[in-house]
Legacy VTK file of the C-alpha trace (Angstrom):
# vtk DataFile Version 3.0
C-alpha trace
ASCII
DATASET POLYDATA
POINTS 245 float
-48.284 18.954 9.496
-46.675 20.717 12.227
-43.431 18.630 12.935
-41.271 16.659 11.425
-40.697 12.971 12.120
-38.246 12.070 14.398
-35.635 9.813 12.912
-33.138 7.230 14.634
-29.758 8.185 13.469
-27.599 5.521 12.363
-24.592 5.497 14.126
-21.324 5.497 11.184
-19.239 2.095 10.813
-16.131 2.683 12.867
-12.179 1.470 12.380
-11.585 -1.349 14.073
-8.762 0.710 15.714
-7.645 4.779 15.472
-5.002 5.196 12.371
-1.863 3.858 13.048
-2.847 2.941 16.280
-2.114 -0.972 15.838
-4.193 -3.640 17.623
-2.285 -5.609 20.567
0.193 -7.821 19.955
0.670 -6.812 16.079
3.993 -5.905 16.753
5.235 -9.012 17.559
2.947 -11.336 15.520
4.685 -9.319 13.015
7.985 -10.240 14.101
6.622 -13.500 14.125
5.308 -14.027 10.632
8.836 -12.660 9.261
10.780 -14.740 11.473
8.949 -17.783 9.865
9.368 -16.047 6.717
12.778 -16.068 6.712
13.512 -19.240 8.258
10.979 -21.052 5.330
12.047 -19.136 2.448
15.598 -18.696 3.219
16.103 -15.289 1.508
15.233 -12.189 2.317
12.190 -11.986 -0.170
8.903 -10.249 0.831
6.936 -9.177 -2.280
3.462 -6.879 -1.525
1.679 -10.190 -1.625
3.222 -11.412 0.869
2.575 -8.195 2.714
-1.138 -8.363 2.146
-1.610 -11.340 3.192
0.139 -10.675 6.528
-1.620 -7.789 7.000
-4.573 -9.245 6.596
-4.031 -11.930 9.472
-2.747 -9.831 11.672
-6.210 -7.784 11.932
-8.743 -10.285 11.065
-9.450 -8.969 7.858
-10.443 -11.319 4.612
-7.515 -10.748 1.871
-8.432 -10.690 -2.043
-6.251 -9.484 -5.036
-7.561 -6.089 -6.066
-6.943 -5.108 -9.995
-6.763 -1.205 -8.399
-4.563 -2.044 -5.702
-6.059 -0.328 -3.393
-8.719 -2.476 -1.421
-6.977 -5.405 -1.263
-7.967 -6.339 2.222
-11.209 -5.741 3.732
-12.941 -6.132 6.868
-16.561 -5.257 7.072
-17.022 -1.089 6.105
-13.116 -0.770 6.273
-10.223 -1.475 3.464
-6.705 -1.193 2.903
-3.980 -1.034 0.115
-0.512 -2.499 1.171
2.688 -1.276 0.146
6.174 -2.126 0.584
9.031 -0.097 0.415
13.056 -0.972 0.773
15.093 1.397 2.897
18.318 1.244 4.545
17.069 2.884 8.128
13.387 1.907 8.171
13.117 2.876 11.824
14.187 6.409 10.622
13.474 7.603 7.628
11.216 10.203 7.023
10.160 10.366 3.208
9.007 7.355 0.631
7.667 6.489 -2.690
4.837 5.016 -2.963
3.924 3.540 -6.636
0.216 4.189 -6.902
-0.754 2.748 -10.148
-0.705 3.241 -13.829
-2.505 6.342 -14.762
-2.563 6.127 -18.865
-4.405 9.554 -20.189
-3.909 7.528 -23.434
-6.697 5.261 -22.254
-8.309 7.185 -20.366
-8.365 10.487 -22.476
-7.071 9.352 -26.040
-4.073 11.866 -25.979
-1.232 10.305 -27.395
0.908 12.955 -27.587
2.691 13.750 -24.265
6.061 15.486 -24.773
6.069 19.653 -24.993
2.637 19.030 -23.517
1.594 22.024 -20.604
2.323 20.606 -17.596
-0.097 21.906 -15.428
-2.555 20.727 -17.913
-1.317 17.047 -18.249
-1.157 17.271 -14.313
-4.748 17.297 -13.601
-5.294 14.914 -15.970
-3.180 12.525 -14.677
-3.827 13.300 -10.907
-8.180 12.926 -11.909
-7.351 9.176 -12.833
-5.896 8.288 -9.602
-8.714 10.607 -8.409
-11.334 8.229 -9.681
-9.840 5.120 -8.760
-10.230 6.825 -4.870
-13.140 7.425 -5.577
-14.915 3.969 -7.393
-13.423 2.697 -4.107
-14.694 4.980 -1.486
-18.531 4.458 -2.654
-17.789 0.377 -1.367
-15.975 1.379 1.897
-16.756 4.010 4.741
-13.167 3.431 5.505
-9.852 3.158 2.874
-6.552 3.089 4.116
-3.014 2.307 2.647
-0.558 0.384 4.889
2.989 0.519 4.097
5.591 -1.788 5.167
9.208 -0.266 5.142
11.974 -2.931 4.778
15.592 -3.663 5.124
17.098 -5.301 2.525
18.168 -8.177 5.081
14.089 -7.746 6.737
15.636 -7.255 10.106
14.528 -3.721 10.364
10.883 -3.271 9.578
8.834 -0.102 10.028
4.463 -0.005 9.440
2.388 2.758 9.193
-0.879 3.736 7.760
-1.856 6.637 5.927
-5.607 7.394 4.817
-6.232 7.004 1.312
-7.534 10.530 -0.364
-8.193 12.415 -3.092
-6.371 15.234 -3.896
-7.433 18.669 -5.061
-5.324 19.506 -8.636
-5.701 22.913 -7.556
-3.275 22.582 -5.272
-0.604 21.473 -7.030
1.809 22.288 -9.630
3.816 20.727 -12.201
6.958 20.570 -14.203
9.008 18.595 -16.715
12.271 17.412 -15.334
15.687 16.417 -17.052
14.156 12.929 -17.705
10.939 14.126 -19.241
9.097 12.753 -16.099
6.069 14.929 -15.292
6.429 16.141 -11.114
3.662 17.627 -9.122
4.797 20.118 -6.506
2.503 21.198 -3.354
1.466 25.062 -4.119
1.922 25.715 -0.173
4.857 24.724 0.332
6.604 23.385 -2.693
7.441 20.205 -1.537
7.583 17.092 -4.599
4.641 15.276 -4.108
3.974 13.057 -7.505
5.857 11.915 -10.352
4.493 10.396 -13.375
6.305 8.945 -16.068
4.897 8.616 -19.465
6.722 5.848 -20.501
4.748 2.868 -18.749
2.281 5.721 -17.046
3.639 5.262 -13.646
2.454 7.272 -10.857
4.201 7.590 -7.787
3.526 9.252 -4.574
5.944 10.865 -2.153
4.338 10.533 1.468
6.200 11.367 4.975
6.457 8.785 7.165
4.338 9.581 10.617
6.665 9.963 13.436
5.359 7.706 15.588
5.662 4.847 12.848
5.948 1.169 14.682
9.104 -0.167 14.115
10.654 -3.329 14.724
13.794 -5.207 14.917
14.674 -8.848 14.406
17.430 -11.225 14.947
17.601 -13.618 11.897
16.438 -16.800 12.190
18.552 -20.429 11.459
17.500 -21.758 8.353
14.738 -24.892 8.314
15.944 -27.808 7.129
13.716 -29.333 4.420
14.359 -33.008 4.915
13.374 -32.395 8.605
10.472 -30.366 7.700
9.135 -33.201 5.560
9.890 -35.909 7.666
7.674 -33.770 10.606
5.412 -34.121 8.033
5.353 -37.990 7.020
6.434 -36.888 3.529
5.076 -40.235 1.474
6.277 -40.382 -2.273
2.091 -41.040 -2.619
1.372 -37.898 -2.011
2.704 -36.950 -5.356
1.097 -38.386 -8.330
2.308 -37.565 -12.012
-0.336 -36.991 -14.212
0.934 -36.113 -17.516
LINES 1 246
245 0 1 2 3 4 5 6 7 8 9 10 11 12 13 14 15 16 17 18 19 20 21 22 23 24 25 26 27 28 29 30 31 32 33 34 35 36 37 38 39 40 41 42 43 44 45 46 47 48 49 50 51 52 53 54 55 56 57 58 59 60 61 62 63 64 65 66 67 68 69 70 71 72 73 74 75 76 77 78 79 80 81 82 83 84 85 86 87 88 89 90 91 92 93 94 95 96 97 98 99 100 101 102 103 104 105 106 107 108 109 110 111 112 113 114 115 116 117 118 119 120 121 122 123 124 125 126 127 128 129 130 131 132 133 134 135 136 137 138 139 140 141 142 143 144 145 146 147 148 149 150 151 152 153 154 155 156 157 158 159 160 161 162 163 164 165 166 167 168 169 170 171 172 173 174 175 176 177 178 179 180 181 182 183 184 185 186 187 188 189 190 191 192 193 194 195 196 197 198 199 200 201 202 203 204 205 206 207 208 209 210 211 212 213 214 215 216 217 218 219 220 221 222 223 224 225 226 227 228 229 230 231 232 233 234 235 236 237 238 239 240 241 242 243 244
């Protein structure tokens, strides 16, 4: 046979939008769904529940509870992680943690012992658990994301941004014990802290820089609803509760 077959190419699932390159009107749907937030709840509470779910609205995507944390909302060949972070200046800062998990290389490698330990050595191991999780992940999804939601303490000063969710190389990276027998991973090419695990509750935490051009709102706070009103919109009826045991 002379030739080969001619095949149709398949054309790759895209985003439903470029990175960080929000959809119209998110900005102030977002505004929205904190406004109503706040004037519901009362305090100044969003957990990364919350955040998911929001998320989740805001883009048209289906939102489930993920035991990795990291594909929590998912719309068609695309997923996300959502993270929230408190910061004074959300509009301006330019570093946060992210807390990425529990990577335990008691359960995943049977080594108890962790103190006095190399640290490049425990490094790797540590970094190839998060590693996998990525990676389990990326074979269900031709797109993974994490979205991070920066927050006042008040949540009148938001910022969003989205990073894409990767695996990293352990050869680029170094590691050290610090002063509180945390374990820190350090980027060879320019030395900057990038992880820190600690062994006590196997916490793993990454340090990302914000994008510059991060969306970032502001809000002004909303009057409190009152709750006999908002029932009596409702036609609260003392049937609608019924006490079973």
């Amino acid at each position: 046979m002379g030739k080969s077959p001619r095949l149709r190419t398949v054309e790759k699932y895209r985003p439903p939008y470029p990175l960080n390159k929000f959809p119209s009107g998110f900005a102030l749907n977002l505004g929205k769904e904190i406004v109503y937030l706040l004037a519901s709840r009362g305090t100044p509470r969003l957990e990364g529940t919350d955040w998911e779910e929001i998320f989740a609205r805001l883009v048209g995507a289906k939102w489930q509870p993920s035991n990795v944390g990291l594909d929590g909302i998912i719309l068609q060949q695309m997923a996300w992680g959502a993270k929230t972070v408190k910061n004074k200046k959300p509009s301006t800062v330019s570093r946060v943690r992210l807390i990425s998990g529990r990577n335990s290389v008691s359960f995943s490698f049977g080594q108890d012992k962790v103190k006095h330990v190399d640290p490049d050595d425990m490094g790797e191991k540590v970094l190839s658990i998060y590693n996998e999780r990525v990676a389990g992940v990326r074979k269900k999804f031709q797109h993974l994301r994490t979205v991070v939601l920066v927050k006042s303490d008040d949540l009148l000063e938001l910022a969003a941004f989205e990073l894409d969710t990767i695996m990293y190389d352990a050869k680029g990276f170094w590691w050290q014990w610090n002063d509180n027998d945390n374990l820190e991973g350090y980027d060879k090419a320019g030395d900057s802290h990038v992880f820190t695990w600690q062994p006590h509750g196997s916490q793993f935490t990454i340090i990302e820089n914000v994008p510059e051009h991060r969306l970032a709102i502001r809000i002004r706070k909303p009057p409190l609803l009152d709750r006999d009103e908002v029932l009596d919109a409702l036609k609260f009826d003392e049937s609608w509760v019924e006490v079973i045991s």
